[in-house]
Structure formats: structure tokens, C-alpha cells
N, C-alpha and C positions, 0 to 999 in steps of 0.2 A: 104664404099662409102658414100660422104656426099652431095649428088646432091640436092638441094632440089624439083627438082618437083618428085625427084623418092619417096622424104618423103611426099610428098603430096598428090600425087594419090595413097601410102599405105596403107596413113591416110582412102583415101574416100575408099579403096578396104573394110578396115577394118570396115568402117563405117556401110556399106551396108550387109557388111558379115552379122553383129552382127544384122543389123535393119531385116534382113529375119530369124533372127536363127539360125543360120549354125555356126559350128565348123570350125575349118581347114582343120580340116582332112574330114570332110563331103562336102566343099568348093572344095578341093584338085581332090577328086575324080571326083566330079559332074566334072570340068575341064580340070580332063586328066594329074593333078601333085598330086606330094608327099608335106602332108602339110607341109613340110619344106619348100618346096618352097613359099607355098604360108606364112606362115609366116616370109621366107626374104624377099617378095614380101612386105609387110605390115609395117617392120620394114625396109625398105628402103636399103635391104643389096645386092636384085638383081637387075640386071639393065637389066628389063622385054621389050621383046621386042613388035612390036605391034602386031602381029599373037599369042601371049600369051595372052596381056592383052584383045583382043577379044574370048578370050576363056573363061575367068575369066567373064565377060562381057554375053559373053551367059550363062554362071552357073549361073548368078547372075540374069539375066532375065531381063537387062538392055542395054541401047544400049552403044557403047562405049565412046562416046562423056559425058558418065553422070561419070566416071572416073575421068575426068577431072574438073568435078564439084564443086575444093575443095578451092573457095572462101571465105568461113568461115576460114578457116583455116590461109591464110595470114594476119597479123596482121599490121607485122614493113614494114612500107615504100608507105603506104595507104594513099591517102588523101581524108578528107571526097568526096567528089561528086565518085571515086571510090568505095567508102563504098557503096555510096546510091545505084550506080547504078547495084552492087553486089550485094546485097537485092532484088532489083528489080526483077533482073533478077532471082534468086532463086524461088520469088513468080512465074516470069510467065514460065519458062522452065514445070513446069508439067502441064500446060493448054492445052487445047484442043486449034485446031486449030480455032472452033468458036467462043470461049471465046474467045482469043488474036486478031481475027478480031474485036470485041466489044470494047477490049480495046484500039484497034488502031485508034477507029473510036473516041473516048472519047476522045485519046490525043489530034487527030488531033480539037476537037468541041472546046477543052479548049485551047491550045496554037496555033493552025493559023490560028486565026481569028486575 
């Protein structure tokens, strides 16, 4: 299988895996598979469905939508103002909900006026 968003959200399963610790096979289990799976999961070889990858997602202690997280990762076919606003959005997806009110309040002081 050569999909690429199934090589993209492997990348970030992998990412996250690695960023808590976890083995595959300690991954595997906390989720209820064989880490085989979850390393064709990561080498993009299953094509995981979303009742899976919400499982993987709870093992992970993460919600599911941060999966999909995998912005760094696209390179070819990016034009910068995409770049930026990937960046952007990286910094603010882990804020708090009062922080990003603050920053909304900042945009709005600097650009519509």
C-alpha cells in the first residue's frame, strides 16, 4: 500500500509512540493489537480503519484528531504562506482554551484596525 496519508498518520502514530516511551509491543497491547499490527500501522502497510485508529489514540492518551497532526511531515507541494500557517497552527493546537482567546484578541488589536 502506497497511500500517502496512511504514510503520514504512521509517521505521527510513530512519533507519539516513541515521544511517551512505548514499544510496539507495549503500544500494541495498551490498544487491544498484536504489535504487528501496529508496526504495519506505522510503516503504512494497514489501511487502519477509524474505530482502530481511536484506540491507538486512547493508548496514546491523545485525542484523535492529533493523528492527523502530521504537517511537519509534508514537504513537496507546500507553498510558503501554507508552511506558515502550519507552524502556526502547531504552536497553538496545544493551548489552552484561555490562551487562544488572548491570542485572538491580539490578532484581532493588530490586524482590524
Amino acid at each position: 500500500m502506497n497511500e500517502p496519508v496512511l504514510k503520514l498518520v504512521g509517521q505521527r502514530v510513530r512519533e507519539l509512540r516513541k515521544k511517551q516511551g512505548y514499544s510496539q509491543e507495549e503500544l500494541g497491547e495498551m490498544a487491544g493489537f498484536h504489535f504487528s499490527y501496529i508496526g504495519g500501522v506505522e510503516r503504512a502497510e494497514k489501511n487502519i480503519t477509524l474505530l482502530n485508529l481511536q484506540k491507538i489514540a486512547d493508548a496514546l492518551q491523545v485525542n484523535v484528531h492529533e493523528l492527523f497532526h502530521y504537517s511537519k511531515y509534508v514537504k513537496a507541494g507546500i507553498n510558503d504562506k501554507e508552511k506558515l500557517v502550519n507552524e502556526i497552527n502547531e504552536k497553538l493546537w496545544p493551548m489552552k482554551a484561555s490562551d487562544l482567546k488572548k491570542v485572538n484578541l491580539l490578532l484581532s488589536e493588530l490586524f482590524d484596525n
